[in-house]
C-alpha positions in Angstrom: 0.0 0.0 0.0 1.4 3.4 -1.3 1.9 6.2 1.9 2.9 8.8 0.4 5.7 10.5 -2.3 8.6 12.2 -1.4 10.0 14.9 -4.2 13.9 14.6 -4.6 15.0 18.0 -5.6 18.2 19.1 -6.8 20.5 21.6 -4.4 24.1 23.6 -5.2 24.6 24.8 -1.7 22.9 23.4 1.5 23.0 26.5 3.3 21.3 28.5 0.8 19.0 25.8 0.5 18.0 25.4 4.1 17.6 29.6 4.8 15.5 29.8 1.6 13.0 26.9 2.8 13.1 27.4 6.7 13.7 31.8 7.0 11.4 32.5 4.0 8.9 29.4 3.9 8.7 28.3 7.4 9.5 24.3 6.4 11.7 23.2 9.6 15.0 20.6 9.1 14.3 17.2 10.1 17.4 15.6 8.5 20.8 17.7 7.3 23.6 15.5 6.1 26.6 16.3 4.1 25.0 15.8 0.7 21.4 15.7 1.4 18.6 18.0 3.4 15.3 17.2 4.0 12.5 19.7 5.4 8.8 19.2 6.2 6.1 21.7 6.9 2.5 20.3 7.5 3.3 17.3 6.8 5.2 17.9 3.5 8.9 16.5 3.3 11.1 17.8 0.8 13.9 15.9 0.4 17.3 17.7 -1.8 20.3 16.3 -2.6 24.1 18.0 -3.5 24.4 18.8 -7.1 27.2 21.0 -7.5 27.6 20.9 -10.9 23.7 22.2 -11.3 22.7 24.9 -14.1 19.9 26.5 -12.6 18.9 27.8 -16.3 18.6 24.1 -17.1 16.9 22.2 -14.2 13.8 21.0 -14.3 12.3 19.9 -11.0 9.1 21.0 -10.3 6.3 19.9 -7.4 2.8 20.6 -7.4 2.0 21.0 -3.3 -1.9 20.9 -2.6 -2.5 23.5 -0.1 -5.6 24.8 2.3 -6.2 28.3 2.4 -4.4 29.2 -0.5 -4.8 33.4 -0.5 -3.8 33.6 3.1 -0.4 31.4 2.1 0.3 34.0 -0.8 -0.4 36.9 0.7 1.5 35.9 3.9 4.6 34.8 1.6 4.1 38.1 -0.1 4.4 40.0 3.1 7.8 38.5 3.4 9.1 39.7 0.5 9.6 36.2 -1.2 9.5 36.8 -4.8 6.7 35.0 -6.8 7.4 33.4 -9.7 7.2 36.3 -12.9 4.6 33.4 -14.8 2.8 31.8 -11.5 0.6 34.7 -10.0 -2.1 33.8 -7.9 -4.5 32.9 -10.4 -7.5 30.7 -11.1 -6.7 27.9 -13.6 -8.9 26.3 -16.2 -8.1 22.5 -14.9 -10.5 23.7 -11.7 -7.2 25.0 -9.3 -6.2 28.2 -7.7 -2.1 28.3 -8.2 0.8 30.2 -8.0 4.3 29.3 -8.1 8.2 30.1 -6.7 11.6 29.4 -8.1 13.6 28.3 -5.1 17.4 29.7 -5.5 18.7 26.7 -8.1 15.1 26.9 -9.9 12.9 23.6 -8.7 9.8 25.4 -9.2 6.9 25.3 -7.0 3.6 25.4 -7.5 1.0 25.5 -4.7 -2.6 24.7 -5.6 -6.0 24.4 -3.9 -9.3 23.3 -5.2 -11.8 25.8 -6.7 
């Protein structure tokens, strides 16, 4: 029986890694290891692992996270000055979802959803 999925996510530099998720997003470190990082917040777990060699202009991880309360987690990010991706505004979508979406600092982008 399937429990739940895990997104591996590329990193260049731990430290940047882990302020961006835990000062600007609020996830909190449950593991930190020399190559690998793993944060949760509400029961998400984001797991990342060293790649030093990365070319943020050519990665391609993404994860859609299903969210509650949708507005209140934009506008509260917002507040805090972290920068919204310039093509994922806060916006209702067609395929019945309310998105928007961040780059994190190597470009894994994020998209946050919540049922219309």
């Amino acid at each position: 029986m399937l429990t739940a999925i895990i997104p591996k996510l590329p990193m260049r530099d731990p430290a940047a890694t882990r302020a961006y998720y835990v000062d600007q997003l609020g996830f909190t470190v449950e593991g930190k290891y020399e190559n690998y990082l793993i944060v949760e917040r509400d029961g998400v777990e984001l797991h990342f692992f060293l790649f030093e060699d990365l070319d943020p202009k050519e990665n391609y991880g993404q994860v859609y996270i299903r969210v509650n309360g949708i507005d209140a987690l934009h506008d509260a990010w917002s507040a805090q000055g972290v920068r919204i991706h310039p093509n994922g505004a806060l916006s209702d979508k067609p395929w019945g979802q309310r998105e928007f979406a961040l780059l994190d600092p190597d470009h894994n982008l994020l998209t946050f959803g919540e049922a219309l």
